[in-house]
C-alpha positions as CSV (number, residue, x, y, z in Angstrom):
1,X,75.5,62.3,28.0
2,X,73.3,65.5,26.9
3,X,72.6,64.6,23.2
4,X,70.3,66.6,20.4
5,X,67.8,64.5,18.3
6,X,66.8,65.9,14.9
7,X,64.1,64.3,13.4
8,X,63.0,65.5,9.7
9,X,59.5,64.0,9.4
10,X,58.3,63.0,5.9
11,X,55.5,65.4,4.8
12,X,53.2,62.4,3.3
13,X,53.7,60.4,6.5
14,X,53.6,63.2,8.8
15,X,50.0,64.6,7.0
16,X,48.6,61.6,8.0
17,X,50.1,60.8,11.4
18,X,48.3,64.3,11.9
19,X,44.7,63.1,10.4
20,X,45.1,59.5,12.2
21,X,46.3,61.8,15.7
22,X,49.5,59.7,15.3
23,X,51.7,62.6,15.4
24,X,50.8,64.2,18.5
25,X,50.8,60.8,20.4
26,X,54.3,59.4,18.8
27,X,56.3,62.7,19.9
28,X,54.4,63.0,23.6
29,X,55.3,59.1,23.9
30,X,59.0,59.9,23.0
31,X,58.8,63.3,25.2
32,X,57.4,61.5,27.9
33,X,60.3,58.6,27.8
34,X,63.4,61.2,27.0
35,X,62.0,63.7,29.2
36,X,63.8,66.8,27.5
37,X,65.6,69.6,28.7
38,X,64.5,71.5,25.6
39,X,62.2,70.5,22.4
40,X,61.5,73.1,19.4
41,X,59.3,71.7,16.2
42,X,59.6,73.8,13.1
43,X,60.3,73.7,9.5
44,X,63.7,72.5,8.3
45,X,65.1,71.9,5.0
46,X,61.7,71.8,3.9
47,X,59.6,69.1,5.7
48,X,58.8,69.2,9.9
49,X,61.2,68.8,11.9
50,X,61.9,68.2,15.6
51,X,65.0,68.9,17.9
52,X,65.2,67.7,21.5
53,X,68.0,67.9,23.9
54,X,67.9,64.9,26.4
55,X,70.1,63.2,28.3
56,X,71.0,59.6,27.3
57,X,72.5,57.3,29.3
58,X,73.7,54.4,26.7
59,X,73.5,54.3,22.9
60,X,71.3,50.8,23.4
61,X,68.2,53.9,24.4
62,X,68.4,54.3,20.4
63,X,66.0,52.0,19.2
64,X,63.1,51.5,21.1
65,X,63.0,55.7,21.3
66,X,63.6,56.4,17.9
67,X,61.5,53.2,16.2
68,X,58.4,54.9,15.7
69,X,59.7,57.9,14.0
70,X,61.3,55.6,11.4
71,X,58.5,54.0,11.0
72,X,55.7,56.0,11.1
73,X,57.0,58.9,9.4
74,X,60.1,57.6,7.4
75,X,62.1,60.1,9.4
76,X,65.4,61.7,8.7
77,X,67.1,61.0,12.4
78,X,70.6,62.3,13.9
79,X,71.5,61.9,17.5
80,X,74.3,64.4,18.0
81,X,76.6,65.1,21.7
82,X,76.0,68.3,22.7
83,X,77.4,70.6,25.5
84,X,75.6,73.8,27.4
85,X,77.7,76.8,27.9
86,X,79.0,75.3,31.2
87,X,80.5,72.2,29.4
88,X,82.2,74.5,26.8
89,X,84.2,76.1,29.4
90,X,84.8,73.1,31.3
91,X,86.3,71.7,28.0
92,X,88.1,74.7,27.2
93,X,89.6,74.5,30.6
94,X,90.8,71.4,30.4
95,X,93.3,71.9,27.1
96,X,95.0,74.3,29.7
């Protein structure tokens, strides 16, 4: 199933995973293991924040992908089904 991550780093955390190096190794581990179709990094709601849109194939993927951004940067994580335009009309077809 095509999902989006979004992953609101903590700004205390996230200033040193950048010092230590941790930051840039943590999300290329994660990118390397989700493999996304699509991955942005910007400011949201005021701290960094990442969005990547993967496909997972089970809900047991969740921890050992997501682990080290809870616990390296005390991040703010939601894991959200999403659909291209593609699956949007396929949907819409089907309430015909």
């Amino acid at each position: 199933m095509r999902v989006m991550l979004r992953a609101h780093l903590d700004t205390m955390a996230a200033n040193e995973g950048i010092k230590s190096g941790a930051l840039p190794t943590v999300l290329q581990k994660l990118m390397d293991r989700i493999k996304p179709e699509a991955a942005y990094f910007g400011p949201s709601a005021g701290v960094r924040t990442c969005w990547m849109v993967f496909d997972m194939q089970d809900s047991s993927q969740m921890p050992p992908l997501l682990e080290d951004l809870f616990q390296q940067f005390n991040a703010e994580v939601e894991i959200a089904p999403v659909m291209d335009r593609e699956g949007l009309e396929k949907g819409l077809k089907a309430l015909r």
